[in-house]
N, C-alpha and C positions, 0 to 999 in steps of 0.2 A: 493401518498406516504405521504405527509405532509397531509393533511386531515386525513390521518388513524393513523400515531402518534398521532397529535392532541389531537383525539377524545380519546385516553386514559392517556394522561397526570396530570397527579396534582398537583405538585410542583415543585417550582426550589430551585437550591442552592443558584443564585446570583441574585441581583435587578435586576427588568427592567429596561433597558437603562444601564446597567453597559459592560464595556468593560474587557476583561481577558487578558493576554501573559501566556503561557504554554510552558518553555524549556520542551520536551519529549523525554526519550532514550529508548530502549527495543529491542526486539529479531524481529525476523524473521524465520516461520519455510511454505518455498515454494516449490512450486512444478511444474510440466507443465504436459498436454498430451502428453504422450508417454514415459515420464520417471517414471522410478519404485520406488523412495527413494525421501525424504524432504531432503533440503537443509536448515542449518541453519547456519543465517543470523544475522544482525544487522539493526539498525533505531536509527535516533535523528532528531533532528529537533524542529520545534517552530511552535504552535499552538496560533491564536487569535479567540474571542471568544464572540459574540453580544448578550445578553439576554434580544432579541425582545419582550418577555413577559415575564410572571412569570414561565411559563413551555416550553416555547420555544427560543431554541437560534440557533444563528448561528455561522459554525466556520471554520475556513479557517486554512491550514497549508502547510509549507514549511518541506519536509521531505526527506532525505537524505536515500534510502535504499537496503539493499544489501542481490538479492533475484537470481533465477535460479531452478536447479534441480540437484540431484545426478539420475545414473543407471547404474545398474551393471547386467543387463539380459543378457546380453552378455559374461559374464565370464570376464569383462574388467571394472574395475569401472572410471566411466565418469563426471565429473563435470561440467555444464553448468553455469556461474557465471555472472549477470547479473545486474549492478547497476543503479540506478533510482534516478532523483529529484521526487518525487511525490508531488501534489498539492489537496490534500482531500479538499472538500466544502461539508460540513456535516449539516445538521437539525439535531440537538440533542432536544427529547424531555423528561422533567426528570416525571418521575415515581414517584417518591420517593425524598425527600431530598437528593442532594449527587448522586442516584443512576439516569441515563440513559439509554434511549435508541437512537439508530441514523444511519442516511442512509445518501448517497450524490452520489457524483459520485466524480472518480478521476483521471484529466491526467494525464500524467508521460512523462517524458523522460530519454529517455535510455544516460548514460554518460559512460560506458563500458561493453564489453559483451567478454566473452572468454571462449573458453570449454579447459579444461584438462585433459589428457588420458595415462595413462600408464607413469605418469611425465610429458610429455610435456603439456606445456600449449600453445595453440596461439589465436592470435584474431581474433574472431569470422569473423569480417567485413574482416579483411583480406583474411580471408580462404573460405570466399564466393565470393569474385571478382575473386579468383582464379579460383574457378570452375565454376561460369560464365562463364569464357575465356574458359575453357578446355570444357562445356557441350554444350553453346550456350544458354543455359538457363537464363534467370534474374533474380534470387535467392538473395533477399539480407532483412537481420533486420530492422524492421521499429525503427526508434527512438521516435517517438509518439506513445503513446497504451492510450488505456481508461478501466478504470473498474469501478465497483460498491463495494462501499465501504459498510458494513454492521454492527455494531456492539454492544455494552455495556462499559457503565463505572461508575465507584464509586470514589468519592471525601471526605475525611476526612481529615479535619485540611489542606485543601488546596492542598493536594497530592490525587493524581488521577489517578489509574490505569484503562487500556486502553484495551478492546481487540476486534477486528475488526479482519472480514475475506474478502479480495479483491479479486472478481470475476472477473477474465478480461474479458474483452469485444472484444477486437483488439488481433487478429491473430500473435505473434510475428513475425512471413516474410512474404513479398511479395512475394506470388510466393512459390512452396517447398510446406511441407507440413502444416498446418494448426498450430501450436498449439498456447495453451493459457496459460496464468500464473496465480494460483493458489496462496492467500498467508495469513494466518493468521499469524498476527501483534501483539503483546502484548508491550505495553510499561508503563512506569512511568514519571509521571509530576508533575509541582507543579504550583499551578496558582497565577499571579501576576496582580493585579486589576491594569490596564492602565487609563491612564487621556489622552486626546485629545483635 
């Protein structure tokens, strides 16, 4: 994956050897296997950022985000609401002055999970130890998942629009049925040249 950026690279925005901070806010519009409807969402968080060459960098970030799925194929509309630290580790290689492109991978941990249905809402963890007990079954939400991070950005005057699509990798339950999380990212930053 780095060798085939690489190889189509040309320019950067910022020195080599220079270090970046990027506060980042923007939406979230997720999904899962087995639900019919995008859920949208929110993201912030803080991006730093190594420009190992002249066209290649690297960049790590702490991201607060708030993703799940809607579905209403049931005549019942459902909300699955699923919040995440996520930790992107991105190669960004730039194209263009300003413009990017970039892959990584990204753990996450789950910090809340709840489905809402006809008004009620409860928690998820909860409503699965329950029927654990009642089925005999081991059904329960992983709180580590992993996906692949995908995406594009563009930098003017130091503000930097973001858009990534995160492919999950990790099954959200152990046990139960399989699904995965779905999630194009859109956010806005501004970069602030760091000393060390």
């Amino acid at each position: 994956m780095a060798a085939a950026l690489a190889a189509i690279c040309v320019s950067a925005q910022e020195r080599e050897g220079t270090m970046t901070v990027q506060p980042r806010v923007g939406i979230n519009m997720s999904t899962m296997t087995d639900y019919n409807k995008t859920k949208f969402g929110y993201a912030f968080g803080m991006e730093m950022e190594y420009q190992m060459t002249d066209i290649v960098s690297l960049s790590a970030a702490l991201m607060y985000s708030d993703q799940g799925a809607d579905d209403d194929s049931n005549g019942t509309k459902q909300t699955l609401d699923l919040d995440f630290v996520n930790v992107p580790v991105m190669l960004n290689c730039y194209l263009l002055p300003g413009l990017a492109v970039k892959a990584g991978i990204q753990p996450a941990f789950r910090t809340k999970a709840s489905v809402k249905s006809d008004g009620m809402k409860v928690d998820v963890d909860w409503l699965l130890d329950d029927l654990s007990k009642l089925t005999g079954e081991d059904v329960t939400m992983r709180k580590f998942m992993l996906s692949v991070p995908v995406g594009i950005s563009y930098e003017y005057n130091r503000f930097v629009v973001d858009a990534r699509y995160n492919f999950g990798l990790t099954p959200i339950m152990k046990g139960g049925d399989g699904w995965h999380n779905s999630v194009l990212q859109i956010t806005l930053g501004y970069k602030f040249e760091a000393s060390f």
